[in-house]
C-alpha positions in Angstrom: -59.5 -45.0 -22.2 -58.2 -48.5 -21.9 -60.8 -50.9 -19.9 -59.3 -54.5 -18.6 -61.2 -56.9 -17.4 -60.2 -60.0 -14.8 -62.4 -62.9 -14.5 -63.8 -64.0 -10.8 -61.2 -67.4 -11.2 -57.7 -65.4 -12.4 -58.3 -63.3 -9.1 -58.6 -65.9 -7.0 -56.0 -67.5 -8.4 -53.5 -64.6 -8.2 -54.9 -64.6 -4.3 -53.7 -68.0 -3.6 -56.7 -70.4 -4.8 -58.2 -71.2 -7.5 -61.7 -72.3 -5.4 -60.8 -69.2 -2.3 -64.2 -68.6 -1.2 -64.6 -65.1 0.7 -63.1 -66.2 4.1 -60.3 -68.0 2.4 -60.0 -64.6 0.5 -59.5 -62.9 3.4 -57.3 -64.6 5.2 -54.9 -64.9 1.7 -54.8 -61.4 1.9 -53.7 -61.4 5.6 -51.1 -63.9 4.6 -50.0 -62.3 2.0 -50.7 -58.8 2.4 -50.4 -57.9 6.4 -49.0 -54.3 5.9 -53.2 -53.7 5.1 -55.4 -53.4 7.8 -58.5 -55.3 6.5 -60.4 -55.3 9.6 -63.5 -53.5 9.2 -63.9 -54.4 5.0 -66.4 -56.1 4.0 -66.0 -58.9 1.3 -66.6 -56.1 -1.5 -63.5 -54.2 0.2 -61.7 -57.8 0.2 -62.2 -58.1 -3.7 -61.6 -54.5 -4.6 -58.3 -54.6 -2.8 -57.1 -58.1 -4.7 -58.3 -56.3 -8.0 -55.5 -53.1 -6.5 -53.2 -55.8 -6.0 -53.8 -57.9 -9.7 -53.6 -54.5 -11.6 -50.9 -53.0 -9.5 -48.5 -56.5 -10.8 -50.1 -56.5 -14.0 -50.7 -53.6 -15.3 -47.9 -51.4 -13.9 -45.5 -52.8 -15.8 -47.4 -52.3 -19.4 -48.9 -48.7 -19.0 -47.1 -46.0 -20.1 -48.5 -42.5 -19.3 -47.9 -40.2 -22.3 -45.8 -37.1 -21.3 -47.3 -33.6 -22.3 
């Protein structure tokens, strides 16, 4: 099992800003994002989305499930 781990500052900075507090967050994730309806998450649901999003560029293009 492969485990990474993304620091509070690379996420925000993959959101949009290096110093995004939760509302600024939020609203990067509109902005960027509007296809998601984020309208009844909480901040938790705001961060776990923009840790989808930073894996989903990341780490999509390095895995490489092994075939049976």
């Amino acid at each position: 099992m492969i485990f990474e781990c993304v620091p509070v500052m690379t996420l925000k900075k993959f959101a949009g800003g290096g110093c995004a507090d939760k509302a600024a967050m939020k609203r990067y994730l509109r902005k960027k994002h509007p296809e998601i309806d984020i309208s009844g998450c909480d901040d938790n649901a705001v961060d776990a989305i923009w840790l989808f999003k930073w894996a989903e560029y990341f780490l999509a293009r390095t895995f490489k499930p092994s075939t049976p």
